[in-house]
N, C-alpha and C positions, 0 to 999 in steps of 0.2 A: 466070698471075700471081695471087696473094694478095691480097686485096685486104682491107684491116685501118683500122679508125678509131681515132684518139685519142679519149680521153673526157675531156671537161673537169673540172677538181676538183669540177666545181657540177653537173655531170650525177648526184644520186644512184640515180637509176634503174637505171642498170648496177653498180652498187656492192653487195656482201655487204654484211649488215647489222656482221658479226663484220669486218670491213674499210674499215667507216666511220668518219668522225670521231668519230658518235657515244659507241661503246666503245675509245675510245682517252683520253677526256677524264672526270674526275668530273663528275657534276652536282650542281648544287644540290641542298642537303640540308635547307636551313633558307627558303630563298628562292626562293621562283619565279622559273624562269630570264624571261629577257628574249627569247629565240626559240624559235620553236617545232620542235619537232624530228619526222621521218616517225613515223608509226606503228607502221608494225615495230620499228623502233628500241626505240619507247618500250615497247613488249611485252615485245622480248628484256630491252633490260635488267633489268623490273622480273622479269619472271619467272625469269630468273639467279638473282637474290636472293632469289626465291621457294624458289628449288632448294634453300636453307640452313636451310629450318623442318623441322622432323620430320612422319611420316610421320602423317596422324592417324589412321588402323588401329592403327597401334601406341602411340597416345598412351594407356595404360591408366589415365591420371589422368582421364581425363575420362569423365562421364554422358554427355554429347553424342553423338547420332548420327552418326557419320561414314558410313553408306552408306544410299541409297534405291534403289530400283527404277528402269531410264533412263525409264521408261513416266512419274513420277511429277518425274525432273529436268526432262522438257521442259516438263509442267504450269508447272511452278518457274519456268522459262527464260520461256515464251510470259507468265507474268501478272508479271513484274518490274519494268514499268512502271505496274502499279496502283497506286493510292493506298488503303491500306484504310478509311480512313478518311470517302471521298466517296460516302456507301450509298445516294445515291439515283445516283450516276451508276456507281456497279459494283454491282447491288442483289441478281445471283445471288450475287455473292462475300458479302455481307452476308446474304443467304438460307443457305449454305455454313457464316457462322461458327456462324448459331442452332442449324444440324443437329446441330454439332457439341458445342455447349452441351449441349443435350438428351439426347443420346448419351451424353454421358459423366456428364451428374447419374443418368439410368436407370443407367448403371454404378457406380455411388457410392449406388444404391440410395435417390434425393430421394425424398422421399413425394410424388407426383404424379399428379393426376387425369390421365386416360385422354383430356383434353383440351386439359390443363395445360400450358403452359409454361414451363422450368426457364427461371432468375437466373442468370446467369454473363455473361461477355464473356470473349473471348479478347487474353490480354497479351503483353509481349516477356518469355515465359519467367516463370518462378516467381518472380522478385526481383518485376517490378513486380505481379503478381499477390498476395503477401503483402503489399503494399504498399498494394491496397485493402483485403484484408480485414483489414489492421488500419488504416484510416482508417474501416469499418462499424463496426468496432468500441466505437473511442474515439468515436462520433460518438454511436450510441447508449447506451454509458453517460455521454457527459455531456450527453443529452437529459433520461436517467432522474432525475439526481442533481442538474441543473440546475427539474428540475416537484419536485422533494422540498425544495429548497432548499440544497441541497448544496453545498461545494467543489465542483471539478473542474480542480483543478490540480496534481494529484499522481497521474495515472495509470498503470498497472504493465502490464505483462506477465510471467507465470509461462513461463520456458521449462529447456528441459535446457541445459547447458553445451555442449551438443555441436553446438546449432542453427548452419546455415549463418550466417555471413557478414552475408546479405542481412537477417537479423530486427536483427543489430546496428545495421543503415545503419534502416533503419524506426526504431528506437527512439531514435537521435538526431538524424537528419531530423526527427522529429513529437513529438520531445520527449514520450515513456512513458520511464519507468523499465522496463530489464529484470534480473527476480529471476532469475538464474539458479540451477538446481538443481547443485552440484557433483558430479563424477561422483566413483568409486571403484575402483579397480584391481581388474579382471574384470567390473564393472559401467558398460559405458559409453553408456548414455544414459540419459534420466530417469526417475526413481522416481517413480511415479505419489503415493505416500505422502509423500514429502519435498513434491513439487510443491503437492499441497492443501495441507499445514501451509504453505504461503508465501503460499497466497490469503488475501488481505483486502478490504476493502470497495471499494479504490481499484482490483483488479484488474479488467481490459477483459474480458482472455481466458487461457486458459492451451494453449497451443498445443503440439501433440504431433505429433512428428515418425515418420511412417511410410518410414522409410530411412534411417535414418543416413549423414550424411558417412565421418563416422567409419570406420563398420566394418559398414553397409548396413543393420545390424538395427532391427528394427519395436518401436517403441515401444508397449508396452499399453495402446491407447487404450481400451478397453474397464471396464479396473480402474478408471484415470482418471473415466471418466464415471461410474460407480457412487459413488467415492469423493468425489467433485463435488457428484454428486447427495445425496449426507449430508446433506454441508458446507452446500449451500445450504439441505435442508430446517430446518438447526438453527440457520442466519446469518438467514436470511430474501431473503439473496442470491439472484441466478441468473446467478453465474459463467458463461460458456460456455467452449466448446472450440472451436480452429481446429486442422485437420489439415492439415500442411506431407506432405503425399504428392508433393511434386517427384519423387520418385525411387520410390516405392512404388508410386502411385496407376494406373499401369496394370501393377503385377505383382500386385499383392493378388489382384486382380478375379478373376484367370485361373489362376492357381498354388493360390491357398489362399481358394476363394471362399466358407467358412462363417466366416471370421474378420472377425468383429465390430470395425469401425474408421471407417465410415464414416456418414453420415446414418440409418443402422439404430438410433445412438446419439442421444437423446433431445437432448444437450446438445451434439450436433455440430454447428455452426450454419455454417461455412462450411470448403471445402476449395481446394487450389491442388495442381497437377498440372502438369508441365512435357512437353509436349507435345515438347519437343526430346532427351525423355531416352528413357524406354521406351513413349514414346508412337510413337517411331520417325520423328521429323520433324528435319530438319537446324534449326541452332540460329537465331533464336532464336523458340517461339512458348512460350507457357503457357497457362495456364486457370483462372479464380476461378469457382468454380460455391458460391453459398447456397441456404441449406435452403432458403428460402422468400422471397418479396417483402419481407416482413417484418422480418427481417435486413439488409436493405441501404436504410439514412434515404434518403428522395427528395431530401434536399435535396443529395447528394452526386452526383445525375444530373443533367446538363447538356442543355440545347436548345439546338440550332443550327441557324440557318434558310438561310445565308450559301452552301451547295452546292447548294441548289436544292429542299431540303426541310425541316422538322423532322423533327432527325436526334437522339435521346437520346443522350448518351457519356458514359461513365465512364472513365476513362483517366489517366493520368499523363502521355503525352504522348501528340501529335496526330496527326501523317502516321505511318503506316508501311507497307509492303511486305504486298500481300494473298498472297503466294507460300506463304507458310507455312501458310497458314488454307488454303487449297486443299488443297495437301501436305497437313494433318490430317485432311482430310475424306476423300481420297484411300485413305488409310492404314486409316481407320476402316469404311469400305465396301470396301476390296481385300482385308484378311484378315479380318474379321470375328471375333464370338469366334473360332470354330478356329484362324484364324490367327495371333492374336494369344496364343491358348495357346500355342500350336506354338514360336512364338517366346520364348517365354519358359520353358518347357519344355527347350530345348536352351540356353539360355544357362542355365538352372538347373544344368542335367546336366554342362556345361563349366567352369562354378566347383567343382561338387564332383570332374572330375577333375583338376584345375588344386591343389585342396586335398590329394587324396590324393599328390597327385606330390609337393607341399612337405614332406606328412609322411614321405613315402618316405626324405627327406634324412636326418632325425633333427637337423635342426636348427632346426626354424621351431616356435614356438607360434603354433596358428590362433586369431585374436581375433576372427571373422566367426561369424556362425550359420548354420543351413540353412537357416532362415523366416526369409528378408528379401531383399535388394535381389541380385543372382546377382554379386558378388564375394567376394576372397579380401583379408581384412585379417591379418598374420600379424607376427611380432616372433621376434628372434633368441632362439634360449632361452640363448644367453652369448655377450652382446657388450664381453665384456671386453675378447676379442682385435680387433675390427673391429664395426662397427655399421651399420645398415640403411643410414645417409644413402652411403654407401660403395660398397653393393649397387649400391643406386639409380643413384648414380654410374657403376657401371663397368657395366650393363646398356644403358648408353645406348651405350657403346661396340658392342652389338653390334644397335643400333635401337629396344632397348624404352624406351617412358619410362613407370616405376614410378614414383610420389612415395615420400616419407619425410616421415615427420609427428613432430611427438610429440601427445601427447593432452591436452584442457583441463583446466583446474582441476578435482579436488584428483587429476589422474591423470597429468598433467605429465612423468613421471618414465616414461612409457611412451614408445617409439617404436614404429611400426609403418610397416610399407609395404603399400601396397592395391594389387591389377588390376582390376579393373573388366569383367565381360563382357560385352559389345555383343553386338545381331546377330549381328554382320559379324566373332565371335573364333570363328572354326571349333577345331573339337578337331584338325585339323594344329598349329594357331597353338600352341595350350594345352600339345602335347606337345614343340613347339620353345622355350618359353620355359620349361617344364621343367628343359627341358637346358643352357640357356644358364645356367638360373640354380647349375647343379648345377658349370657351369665359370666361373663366378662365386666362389663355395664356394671352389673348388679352385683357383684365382688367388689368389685373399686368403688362403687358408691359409700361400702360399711367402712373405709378406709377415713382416718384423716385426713381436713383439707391440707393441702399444701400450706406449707408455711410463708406469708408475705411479712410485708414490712417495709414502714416509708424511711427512704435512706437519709441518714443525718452525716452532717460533715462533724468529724474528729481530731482538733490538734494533733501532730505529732506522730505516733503508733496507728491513732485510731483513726487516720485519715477517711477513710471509706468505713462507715457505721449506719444499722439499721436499729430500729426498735420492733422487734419478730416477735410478733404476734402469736398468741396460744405456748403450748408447752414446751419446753426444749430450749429454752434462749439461749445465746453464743456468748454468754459471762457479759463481763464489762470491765470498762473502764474510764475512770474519773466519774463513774455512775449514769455512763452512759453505755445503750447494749452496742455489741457488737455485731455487724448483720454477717452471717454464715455465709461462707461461697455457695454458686450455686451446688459444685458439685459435692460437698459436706449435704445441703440440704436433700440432693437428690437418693445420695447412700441411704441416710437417714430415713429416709418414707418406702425406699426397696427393700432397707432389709427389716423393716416394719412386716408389708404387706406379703411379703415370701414367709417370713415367720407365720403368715396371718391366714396364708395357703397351706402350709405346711401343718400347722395342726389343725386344720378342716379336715384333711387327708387322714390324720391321725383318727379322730374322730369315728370319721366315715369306717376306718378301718376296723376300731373297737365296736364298730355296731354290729360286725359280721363273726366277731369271733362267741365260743359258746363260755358262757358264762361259770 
């Protein structure tokens, strides 16, 4: 005889997780529920939802390292309960970040005695890193101008238009003005010559970017500093330079090591490097490394006695995760120069055949150069018919995520879409996105053209009026058409061509099933 038990509705012990209460019910989304629920439970669910992000190997928009070594994840795993911040009570990992410091100012070429130790601390990534060296900055010019008897309430920064993001949040956080230099269609970062003609007596720094967002290419920090260098011999100034090498500062070193950009440069007084980019560290660490002690006012260093020592810190904020400072030391002693050419050597080699395949098409203009950051920035050469954001679009359809940009001020009128090569973008990867993009191409070509139409002026209502061309017209009035906005037009050919994806899919699907 069989012998079988009932399980009570409250026994979850014997219960599937995928047969529980729990994935039969939503949870709170805004409110913390009121019980608490198994652990499994609470896993599957959230990792379900996980399953819905993309893939970050393929996320080509991003600088961020998406792979490490498993030798380097368990380092990661084992110190995630660090605090980096308690140096007398973690004081190798505090020993760990100085190596690191030092390491990368000798790479950055700091003038330093054979006993010397480099100025830097390690930050969350290159925002909060720019973030002190432009508070050294404003600090010491308005030490300068405050013993001169100066104002000091009108301070600048000189940058290109092209600058991240994070320089915008600095300069209305801490309240500088920023001059930005306009760019110019085929010229997209800044003119080291427009840059001086902006310096004046209120400017901090003029900060030059070694890797464009934009389009990865290196800015000529070197013209800059000579040019600089005039200006203050005939101002009486001493303007300085800060180098935004987030994205540059560990490919310069090892790709193209006689170019001139770093503390080699007289008036290069501090640099910032993102440690989570081609430094090869998952995100987020950076790095502020100054020329000198000199460079950075004391009184923006803090003592704290409160963990069990006096402990100096400069920082923007206080607790954080020592996992990543490990991970960078890791990385800096595992491949060494060699290695770290090597790698950057093969993501070089994997942008320019990544560039050769787009020109293969005969449709892409390359807006990327070959000295600078190892991607591919490129623009349709006639997007009359169909436009990059489009591309973009329906590549996602097959896992890749490209962005679509347009470009800043006065270049606005550009679009372009970037890939980005990582480590971890093998040249299989390079020759399947190729292709994908080539039936891409070849999808959007079976599409409608784009709707145009020459605009006619409208009494009254119909002040702003087109005569739109092909099917679809925007009605009329007084028997004249009306031209559609753009973004009516653009709905209009999206949810065309998604419907026009969507039952290809269909299709393909009906060919596999049995009849």
């Amino acid at each position: 005889m069989v012998l079988s038990k009932m399980s009570s509705q409250s026994d979850v012990s014997v219960h599937s997780t995928f047969a529980s209460r729990y994935v039969r019910e939503s949870l709170p989304r805004y409110r913390m529920p009121e019980t608490s629920i198994p652990k499994d439970a609470a896993f599957q669910i959230i990792n379900d939802e996980l399953m819905l992000d993309g893939r970050p190997r393929l996320n080509l928009a991003s600088f961020v390292t998406t792979w490490m070594e498993p030798e380097c994840d368990k380092l990661i795993m084992d110190s995630l309960n660090k605090n980096y911040v308690d140096m007398d009570e973690y004081p190798v990992t505090t020993e760990l970040q100085n190596r690191c410091v030092n390491m990368i100012a000798h790479l950055f070429n700091a003038p330093l005695g054979d006993s010397e130790a480099a100025v830097g601390v390690g930050t969350v990534g290159s925002s909060e890193a720019i973030m002190l060296a432009g508070l050294a900055f404003k600090r010491k010019w308005q030490n300068k101008r405050k013993a001169l008897g100066l104002p000091t309430d009108n301070p600048n920064i000189v940058t290109g238009a092209n600058v991240q993001v994070c320089w915008e949040k600095f300069a209305r956080y801490f309240e500088v003005e920023l001059k930005e230099v306009k760019l110019t269609e085929g010229y997209y970062v800044m003119d080291p010559e427009k840059a001086v003609e902006m310096v004046d007596e209120n400017t901090i720094c003029v900060a030059a970017i070694l890797g464009s967002t934009l389009n990865g290419e290196f800015e000529d920090v070197k013209k800059l500093n000579d040019l600089l260098t005039e200006k203050n011999r005939a101002t009486g100034w001493d303007t300085p330079i800060h180098v935004d090498a987030a994205s540059g500062g560990f490919i310069a070193p090892f790709l193209w090591p006689d170019l001139e950009w770093d503390f080699r440069l007289p008036l290069v007084k501090s640099i910032n490097v993102s440690g989570h980019k081609y430094g090869l560290v998952y995100a987020g660490v950076g790095w502020a490394i100054w020329r000198s002690k000199d460079d950075l006012p004391d009184e923006l260093i803090f003592h704290i006695n409160y963990l069990g020592a006096d402990q100096p810190t400069f920082t923007l904020n206080f607790s954080k995760g020592s996992s990543q400072i490990i991970a960078q030391y890791y990385q800096l002693i595992r491949l060494g120069h060699e290695g770290y050419r090597n790698v950057m050597e093969n993501c070089h080699e994997n942008a320019m055949f990544l560039k050769e395949g787009l020109e293969k098409t005969g449709r892409f203009e390359i807006v990327s150069k070959e000295i600078g950051v190892p991607l591919v920035a490129f623009s349709l050469k006639d997007n009359s018919q169909h436009d990059e954001f489009q591309i973009a679009e329906m590549l996602r359809t097959y896992g890749w995520i490209v962005p679509a940009y347009t470009m800043p001020a006065d270049a606005q009128h550009i679009t372009v879409l970037r890939v980005v090569i990582r480590e971890d973008f093998s040249r299989t990867l390079a020759e399947r996105l190729v292709l994908d993009v080539s039936k891409v191409l070849h999808e959007l070509d079976t599409l409608p053209v784009r709707l145009h139409g020459k605009v006619a002026v409208v009494e009254g209502e119909a002040a702003a009026a087109a005569v739109i061309a092909g099917e679809g017209g925007s009605g009329s009035v007084n028997g004249t058409f009306l031209k559609k906005t753009e973004i009516e037009t653009q709905r209009e050919i999206t949810t065309y061509w998604k419907n026009f994806v969507a039952n290809k899919k269909k299709l393909k699907n009906n060919k596999n099933t049995i009849c």
